[in-house]
TORLUMMI-109810 format. One record per residue: residue in one letter; x, y, z of N, C-alpha, C in turn. Coordinates in steps of 0.02 Angstrom, whole numbers, padded with zeros to 5 digits, always signed. Layout:
// TORLUMMI-109810
aXYZXYZXYZ/...
END
This chain:
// TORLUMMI-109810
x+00842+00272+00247+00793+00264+00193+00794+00190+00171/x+00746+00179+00151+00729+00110+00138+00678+00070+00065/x+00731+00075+00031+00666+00057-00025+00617+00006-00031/x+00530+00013-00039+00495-00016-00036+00484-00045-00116/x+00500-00104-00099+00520-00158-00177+00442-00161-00204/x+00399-00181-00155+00323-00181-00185+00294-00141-00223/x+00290-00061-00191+00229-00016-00225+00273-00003-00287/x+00362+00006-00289+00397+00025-00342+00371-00005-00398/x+00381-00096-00388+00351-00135-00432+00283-00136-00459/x+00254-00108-00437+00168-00123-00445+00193-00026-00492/x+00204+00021-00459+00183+00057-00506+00220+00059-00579/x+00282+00046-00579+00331+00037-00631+00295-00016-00673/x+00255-00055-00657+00236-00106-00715+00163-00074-00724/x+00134-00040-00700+00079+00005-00708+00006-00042-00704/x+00008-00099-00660-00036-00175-00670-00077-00169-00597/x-00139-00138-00598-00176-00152-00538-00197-00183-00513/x-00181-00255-00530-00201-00337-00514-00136-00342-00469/x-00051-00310-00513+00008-00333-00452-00017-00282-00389/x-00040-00231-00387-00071-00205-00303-00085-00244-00260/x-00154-00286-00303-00190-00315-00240-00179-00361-00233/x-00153-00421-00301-00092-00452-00275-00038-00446-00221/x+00003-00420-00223+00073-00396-00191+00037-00382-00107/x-00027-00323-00111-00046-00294-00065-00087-00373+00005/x-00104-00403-00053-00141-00465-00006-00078-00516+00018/x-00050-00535-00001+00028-00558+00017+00035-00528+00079/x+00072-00458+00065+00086-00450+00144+00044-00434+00200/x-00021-00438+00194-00071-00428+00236-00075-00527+00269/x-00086-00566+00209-00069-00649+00259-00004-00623+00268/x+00046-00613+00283+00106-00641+00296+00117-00600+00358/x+00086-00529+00366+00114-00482+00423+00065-00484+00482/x-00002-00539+00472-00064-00497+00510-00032-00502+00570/x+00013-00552+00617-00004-00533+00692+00061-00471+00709/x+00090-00443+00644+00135-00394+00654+00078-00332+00656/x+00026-00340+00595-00006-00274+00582-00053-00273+00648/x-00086-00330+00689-00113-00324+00744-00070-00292+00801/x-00022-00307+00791+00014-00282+00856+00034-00230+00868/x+00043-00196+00809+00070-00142+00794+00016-00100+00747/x-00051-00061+00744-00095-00021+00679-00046+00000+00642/x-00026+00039+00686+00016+00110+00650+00070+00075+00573/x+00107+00016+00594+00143-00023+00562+00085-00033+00482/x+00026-00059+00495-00011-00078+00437-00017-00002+00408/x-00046+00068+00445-00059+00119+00399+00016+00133+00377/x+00060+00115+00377+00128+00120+00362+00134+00085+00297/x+00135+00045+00292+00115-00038+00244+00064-00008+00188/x+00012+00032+00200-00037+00024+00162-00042+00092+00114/x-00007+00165+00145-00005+00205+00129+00018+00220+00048/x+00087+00166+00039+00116+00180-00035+00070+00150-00067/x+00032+00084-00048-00011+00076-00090-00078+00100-00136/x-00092+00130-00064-00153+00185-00082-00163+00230-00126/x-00070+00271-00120-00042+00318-00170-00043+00286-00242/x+00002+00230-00240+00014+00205-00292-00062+00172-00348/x-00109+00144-00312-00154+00169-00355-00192+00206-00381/x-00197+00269-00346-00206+00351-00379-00164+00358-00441/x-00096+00340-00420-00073+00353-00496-00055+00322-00538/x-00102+00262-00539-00097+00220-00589-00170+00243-00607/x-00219+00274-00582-00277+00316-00607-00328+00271-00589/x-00337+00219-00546-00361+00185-00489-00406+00218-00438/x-00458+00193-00418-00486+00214-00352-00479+00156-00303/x-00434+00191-00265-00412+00172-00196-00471+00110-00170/x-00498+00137-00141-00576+00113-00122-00597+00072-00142/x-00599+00055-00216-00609-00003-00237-00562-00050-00243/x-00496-00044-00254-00442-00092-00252-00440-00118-00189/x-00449-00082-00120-00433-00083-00058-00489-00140-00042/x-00556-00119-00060-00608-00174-00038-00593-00236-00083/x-00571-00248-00128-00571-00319-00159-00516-00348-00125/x-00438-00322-00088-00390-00335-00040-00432-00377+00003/x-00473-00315+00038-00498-00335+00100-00528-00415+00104/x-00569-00411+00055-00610-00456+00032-00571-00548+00047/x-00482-00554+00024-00473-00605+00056-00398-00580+00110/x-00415-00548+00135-00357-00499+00197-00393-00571+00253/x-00334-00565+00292-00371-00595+00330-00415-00571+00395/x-00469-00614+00398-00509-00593+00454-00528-00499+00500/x-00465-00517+00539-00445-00482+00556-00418-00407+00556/x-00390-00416+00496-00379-00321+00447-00441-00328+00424/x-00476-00338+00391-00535-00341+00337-00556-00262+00356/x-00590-00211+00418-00612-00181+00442-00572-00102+00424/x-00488-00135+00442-00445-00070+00444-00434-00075+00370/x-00419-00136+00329-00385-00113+00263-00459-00061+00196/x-00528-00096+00221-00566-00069+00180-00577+00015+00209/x-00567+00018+00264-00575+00098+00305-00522+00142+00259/x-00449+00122+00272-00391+00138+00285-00399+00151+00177/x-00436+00118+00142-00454+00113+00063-00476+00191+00062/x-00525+00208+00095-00581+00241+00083-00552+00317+00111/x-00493+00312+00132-00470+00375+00162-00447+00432+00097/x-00448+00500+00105-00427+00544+00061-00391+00605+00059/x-00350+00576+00136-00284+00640+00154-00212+00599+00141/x-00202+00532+00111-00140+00484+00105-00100+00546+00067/x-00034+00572+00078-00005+00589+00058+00087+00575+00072/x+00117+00568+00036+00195+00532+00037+00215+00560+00113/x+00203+00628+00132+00263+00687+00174+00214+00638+00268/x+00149+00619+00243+00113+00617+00303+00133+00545+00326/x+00129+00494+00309+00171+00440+00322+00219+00420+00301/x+00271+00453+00304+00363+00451+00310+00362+00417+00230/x+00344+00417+00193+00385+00388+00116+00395+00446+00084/x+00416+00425+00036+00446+00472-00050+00419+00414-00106/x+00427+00456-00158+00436+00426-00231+00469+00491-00250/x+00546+00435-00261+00592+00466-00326+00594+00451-00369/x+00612+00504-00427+00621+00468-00509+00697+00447-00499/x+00688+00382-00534+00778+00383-00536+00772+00360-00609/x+00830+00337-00623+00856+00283-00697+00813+00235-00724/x+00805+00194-00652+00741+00145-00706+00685+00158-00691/x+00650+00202-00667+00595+00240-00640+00569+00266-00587/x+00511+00271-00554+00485+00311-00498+00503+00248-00438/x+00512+00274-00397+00528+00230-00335+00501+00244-00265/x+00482+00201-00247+00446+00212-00152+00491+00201-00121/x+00510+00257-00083+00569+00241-00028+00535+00259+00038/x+00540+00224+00112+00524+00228+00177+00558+00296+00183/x+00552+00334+00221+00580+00394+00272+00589+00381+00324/x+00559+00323+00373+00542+00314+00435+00582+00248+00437/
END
């Protein structure tokens, strides 16, 4: 297991600017990982997706303003990958636990 420091942060501070913040970060920093690998980006993108549902967010729209400076390249998968409505924790290997200082995204995979 592996805790994901990002979506924890973004939902624990409850701020849908740190999403697409945080979320556009690792989209420049990973693209020729997320090219090389899809599966790796719907991996990447999944807690996020979640995490703005429950910050009471539509996906879809947070996802297209990402896209908007994603680079080039994702622009296609991250606004698709926005608009999807089966994201659930059990389907791409994460969790969110409650712990002590709050809800947490942990990898499974």
């Amino acid at each position: 297991m592996k805790r994901l420091a990002g979506p924890t942060r973004v939902l624990r501070s409850g701020n849908p600017g740190a999403l697409t913040s945080g979320l556009l970060n690792l989209l420049l920093e990973g693209e020729h990982e997320y090219l090389r690998d899809p599966r790796e980006l719907m991996l990447t993108l999944a807690p996020y997706h979640h995490c703005a549902r429950r910050l009471g967010e539509e996906p879809s729209e947070l996802f297209d303003l990402v896209a908007a400076g994603a680079p080039v390249t994702l622009r296609d998968a991250v606004r698709t990958f926005g608009r999807r409505d089966d994201i659930e924790p059990e389907s791409f290997g994460f969790a969110v636990v409650e712990t002590a200082d709050g809800p947490e995204y942990i990898r499974l995979l």
